[in-house]
Every structure is written in structure tokens, then in C-alpha cells.
C-alpha positions as CSV (number, residue, x, y, z in Angstrom):
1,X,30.1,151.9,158.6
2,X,30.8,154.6,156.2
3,X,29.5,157.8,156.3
4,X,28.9,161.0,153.8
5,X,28.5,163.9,155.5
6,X,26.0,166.3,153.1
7,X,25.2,169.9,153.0
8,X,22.4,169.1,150.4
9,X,19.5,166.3,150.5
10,X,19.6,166.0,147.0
11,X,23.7,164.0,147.6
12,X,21.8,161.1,149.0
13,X,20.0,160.2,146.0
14,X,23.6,160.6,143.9
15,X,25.6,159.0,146.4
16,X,23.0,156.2,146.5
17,X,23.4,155.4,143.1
18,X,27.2,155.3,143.3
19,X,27.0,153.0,145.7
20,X,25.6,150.6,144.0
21,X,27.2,151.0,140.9
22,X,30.2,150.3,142.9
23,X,28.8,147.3,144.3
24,X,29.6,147.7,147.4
25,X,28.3,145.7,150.2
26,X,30.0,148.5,153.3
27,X,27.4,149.5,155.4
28,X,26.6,153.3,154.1
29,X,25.0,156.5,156.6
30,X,23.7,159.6,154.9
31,X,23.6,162.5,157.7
32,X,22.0,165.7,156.1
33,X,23.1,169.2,157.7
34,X,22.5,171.8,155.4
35,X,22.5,174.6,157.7
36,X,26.6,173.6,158.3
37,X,26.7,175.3,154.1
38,X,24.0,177.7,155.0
39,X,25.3,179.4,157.8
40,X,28.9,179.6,156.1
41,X,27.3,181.0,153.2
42,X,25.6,183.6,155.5
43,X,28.6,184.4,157.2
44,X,30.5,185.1,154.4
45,X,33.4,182.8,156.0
46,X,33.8,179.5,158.1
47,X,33.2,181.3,161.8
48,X,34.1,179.6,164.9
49,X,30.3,178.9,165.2
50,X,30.4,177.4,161.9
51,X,33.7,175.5,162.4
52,X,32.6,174.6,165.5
53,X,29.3,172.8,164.2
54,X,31.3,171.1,161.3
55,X,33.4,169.2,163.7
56,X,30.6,168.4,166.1
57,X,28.9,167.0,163.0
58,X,32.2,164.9,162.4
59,X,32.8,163.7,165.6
60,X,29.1,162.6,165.9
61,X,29.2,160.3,162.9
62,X,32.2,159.0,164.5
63,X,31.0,158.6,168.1
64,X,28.1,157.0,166.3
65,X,30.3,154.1,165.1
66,X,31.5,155.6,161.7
67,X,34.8,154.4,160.6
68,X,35.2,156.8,158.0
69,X,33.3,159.9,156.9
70,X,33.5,162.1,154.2
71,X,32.1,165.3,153.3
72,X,31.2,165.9,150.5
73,X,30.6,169.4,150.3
74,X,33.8,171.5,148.8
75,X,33.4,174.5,150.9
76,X,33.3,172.9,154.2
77,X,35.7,169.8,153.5
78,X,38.9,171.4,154.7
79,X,37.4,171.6,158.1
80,X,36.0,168.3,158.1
81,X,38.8,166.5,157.2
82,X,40.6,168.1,159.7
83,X,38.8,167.4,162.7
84,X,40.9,165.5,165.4
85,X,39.3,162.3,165.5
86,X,39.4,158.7,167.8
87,X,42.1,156.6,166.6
88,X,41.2,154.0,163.8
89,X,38.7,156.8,162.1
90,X,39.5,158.7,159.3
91,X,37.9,161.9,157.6
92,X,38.0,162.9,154.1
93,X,36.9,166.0,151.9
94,X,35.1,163.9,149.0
95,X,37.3,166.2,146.6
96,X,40.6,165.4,147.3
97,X,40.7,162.3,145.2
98,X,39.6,164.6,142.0
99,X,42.8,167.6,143.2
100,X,45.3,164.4,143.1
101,X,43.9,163.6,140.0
102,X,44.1,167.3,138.2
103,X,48.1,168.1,140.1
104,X,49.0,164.8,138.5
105,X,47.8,165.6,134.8
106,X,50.7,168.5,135.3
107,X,48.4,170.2,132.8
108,X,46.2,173.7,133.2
109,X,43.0,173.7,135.8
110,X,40.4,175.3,134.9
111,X,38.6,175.3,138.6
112,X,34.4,176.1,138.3
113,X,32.2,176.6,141.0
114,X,28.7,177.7,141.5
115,X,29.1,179.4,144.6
116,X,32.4,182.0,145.0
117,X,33.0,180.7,148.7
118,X,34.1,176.9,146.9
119,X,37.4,178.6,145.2
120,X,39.6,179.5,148.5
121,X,38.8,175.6,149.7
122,X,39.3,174.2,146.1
123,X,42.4,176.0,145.7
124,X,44.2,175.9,148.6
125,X,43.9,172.0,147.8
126,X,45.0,172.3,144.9
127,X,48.2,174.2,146.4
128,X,49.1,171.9,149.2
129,X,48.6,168.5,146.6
130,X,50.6,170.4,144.4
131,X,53.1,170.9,147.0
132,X,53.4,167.6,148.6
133,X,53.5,166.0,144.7
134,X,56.7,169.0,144.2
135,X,54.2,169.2,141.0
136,X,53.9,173.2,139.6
137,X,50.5,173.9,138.8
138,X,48.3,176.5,137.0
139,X,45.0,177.4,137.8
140,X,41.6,179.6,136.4
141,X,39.1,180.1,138.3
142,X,35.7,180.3,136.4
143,X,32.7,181.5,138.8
144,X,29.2,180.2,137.4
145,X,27.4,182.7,138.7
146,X,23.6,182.7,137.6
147,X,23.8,178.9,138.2
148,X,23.4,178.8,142.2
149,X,19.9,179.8,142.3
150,X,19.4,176.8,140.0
151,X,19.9,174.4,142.4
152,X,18.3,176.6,145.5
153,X,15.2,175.7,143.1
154,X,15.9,172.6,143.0
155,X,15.7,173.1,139.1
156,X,18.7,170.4,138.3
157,X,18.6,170.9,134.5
158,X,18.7,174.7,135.0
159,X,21.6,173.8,136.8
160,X,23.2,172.3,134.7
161,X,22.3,173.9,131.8
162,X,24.2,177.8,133.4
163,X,27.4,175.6,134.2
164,X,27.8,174.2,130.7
165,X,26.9,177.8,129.3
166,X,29.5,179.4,131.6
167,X,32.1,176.6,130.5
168,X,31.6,177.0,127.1
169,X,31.1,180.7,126.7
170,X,34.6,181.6,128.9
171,X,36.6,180.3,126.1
172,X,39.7,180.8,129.2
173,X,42.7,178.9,128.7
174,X,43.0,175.3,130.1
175,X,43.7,171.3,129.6
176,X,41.6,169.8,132.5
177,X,38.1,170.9,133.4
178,X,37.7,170.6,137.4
179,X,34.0,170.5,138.6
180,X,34.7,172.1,142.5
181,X,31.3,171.3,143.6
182,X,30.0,167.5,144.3
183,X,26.7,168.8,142.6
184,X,28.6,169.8,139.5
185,X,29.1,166.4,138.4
186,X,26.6,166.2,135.8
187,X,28.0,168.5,133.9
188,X,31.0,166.2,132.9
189,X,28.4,164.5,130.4
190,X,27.4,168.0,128.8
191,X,31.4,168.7,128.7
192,X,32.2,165.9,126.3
193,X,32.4,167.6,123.2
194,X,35.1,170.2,124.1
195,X,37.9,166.9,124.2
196,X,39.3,167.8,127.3
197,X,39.0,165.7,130.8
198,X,36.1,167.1,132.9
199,X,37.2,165.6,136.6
200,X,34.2,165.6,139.1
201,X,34.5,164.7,142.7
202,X,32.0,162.0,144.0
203,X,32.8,159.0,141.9
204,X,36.3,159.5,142.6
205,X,35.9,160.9,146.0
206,X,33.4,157.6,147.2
207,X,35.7,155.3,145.6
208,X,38.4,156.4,147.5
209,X,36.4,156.3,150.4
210,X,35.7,152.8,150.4
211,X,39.5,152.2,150.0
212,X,40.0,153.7,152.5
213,X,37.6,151.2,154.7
214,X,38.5,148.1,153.0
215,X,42.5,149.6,154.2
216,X,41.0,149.5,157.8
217,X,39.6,146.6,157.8
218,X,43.0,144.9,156.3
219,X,44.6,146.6,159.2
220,X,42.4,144.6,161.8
221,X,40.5,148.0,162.5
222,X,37.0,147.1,164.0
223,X,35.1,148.3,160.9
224,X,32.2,146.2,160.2
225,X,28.8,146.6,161.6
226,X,27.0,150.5,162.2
């Protein structure tokens, strides 16, 4: 199986929908762990406690038969992708797919996040994809600040509605719009009319994802079945 690691409920429901838009027939687990974003948040960093729990919560899905698992939340995807792991699984930040995509448009990034603890993460991927590419990059961050308490509410237009304001409002310089959070994605829609590419992670991130699997399974990899 394949499974998504979330720091939010409200990812199932989108990740759902991907799926099947996808068409995808891989056998799919949702495990919900928002106190792993919570208790970073907290902190104020990723603490051992914190890191620690992240790659319990990775090696779980894994022990559970998971083949490969992403996480899709941007703060704690570093970690995630990083923990060591049995041989024939593989972990994946679910925005890596979208910071190949932005190094390779050799353009301007503008980088925008809800929270301030997704830019360190976001751009330090950014840095390392533009490394390995040999690509030179230039990024601006742009925090959307009144827009996190949005989605504590569960208010998802509200949400929306700040990030688009923020975006449009910063008139900062840029040729590609990067959406750091998973839950930013919506956004891309309201973006449209500025003419420039709005790159969001979970599309690009699941369809990576199952890639990845259908690579596995090429490879002889025992991935079918939960």
C-alpha cells in the first residue's frame, strides 16, 4: 500500500479526491497525527521529542506494510523523508515534486506559507534541488500571516481568501508562485489572473508518489496488498 502521512484531517478528504481523479487502483492509507505539527509548532523547532515521533510515525506505516509513504505536511517532510527505513520502502515529503518543478523553471520563487515554521523546510529544499540540478535560484519569501487561524477554524474560504489577499497585495518581485503548504492548494485557482504559474504540492506530490510504487512494483518489490 501507499500511505500519506497527515498533520491535518481535513488532507484526507483532498487526497481522496486526487486519488480518484488519478484513477488509481494502489491500495491508499490515510494516518492522521496532528499533534506531530502541533507540537513542532509549540516548540518553536523540530525537538528530539518531536523528531523522534515523526519517525516512529514513519516507521509505523512501514512496519504496517506500507511501501511508500509520504507526508504531506511541509514543515515536517524533511524529517520524514529522512527516516532510515526497511529496504524496498521509500519516504517522500509530498513537496518535493513541486521544488523540482520551481529550480527547473530557472525563474524567480516567490515561496508563501501560512505558518513561518514552513519557510526553513521549503527553502532548504529549494537549496539542495537547486544544488543537485547545478541550477542558481532566487527566492522571496511571503508570510500569510492572518491566514493560519483560518484554517485552525476550519473556515477554508477564509483561508483562502487571506492567501490570495497577501499574494496580490505584496506586489514582490517573482515569475513562479510556490504554494509551501499542501493546504495552500486552492489558492492556485484564485491565482489565475496574475499570468504567472502558481505550483502547489499534492497533485504533483501524489502523482509522484504512485510512480514511485508502480517503480517498485516494476522492480519485483512486494508491493501489492496492505
Amino acid at each position: 500500500m501507499l500511505a500519506l502521512l497527515h498533520t491535518g484531517r481535513v488532507h484526507v478528504q483532498t487526497f481522496e479526491r486526487l486519488a480518484r481523479e488519478l484513477g488509481t487502483a494502489i491500495p491508499i492509507r490515510h494516518e492522521v497525527q496532528e499533534s506531530l505539527l502541533a507540537d513542532t509548532l509549540a516548540a518553536g523547532e523540530s525537538t528530539p521529542a518531536v523528531r523522534s515521533a515523526i519517525i516512529e510515525a514513519v516507521q509505523g506505516l512501514a512496519h504496517a506494510g506500507a511501501k511508500v509513504i509520504v507526508c504531506t505536511c511541509s514543515t515536517i517532510g524533511g524529517i520524514a523523508e529522512a527516516t532510515p527505513l526497511p529496504g524496498g520502502v521509500r519516504a517522500m515529503r509530498i513537496d518535493r515534486p513541486m521544488a523540482e518543478r520551481a529550480v527547473a523553471s530557472e525563474r524567480r520563487i516567490l515561496a508563501c506559507a501560512a505558518l513561518r515554521s514552513t519557510f526553513q523546510p521549503t527553502i532548504a529544499l529549494l537549496r539542495q534541488v537547486a544544488s543537485d540540478a547545478s541550477r542558481p535560484i532566487e527566492v522571496v519569501e511571503l508570510l500569510c500571516a492572518g491566514a493560519w487561524s483560518f484554517f485552525e477554524k476550519g473556515d477554508a474560504a477564509g483561508y483562502v481568501r487571506e492567501i490570495v489577499a497577501a499574494v496580490e497585495t505584496a506586489a514582490l518581485p517573482t515569475d513562479v508562485i510556490l504554494l509551501a503548504q499542501a493546504s495552500m492548494a486552492p489558492v492556485a485557482e484564485q491565482l489565475v489572473h496574475l499570468g504567472l504559474p502558481v505550483l502547489s504540492s499534492p497533485k504533483l506530490g501524489l502523482e509522484a508518489a504512485l510512480s514511485l510504487y508502480q517503480t517498485l512494483a516494476a522492480q519485483g518489490q512486494p508491493v501489492s496488498g496492505a
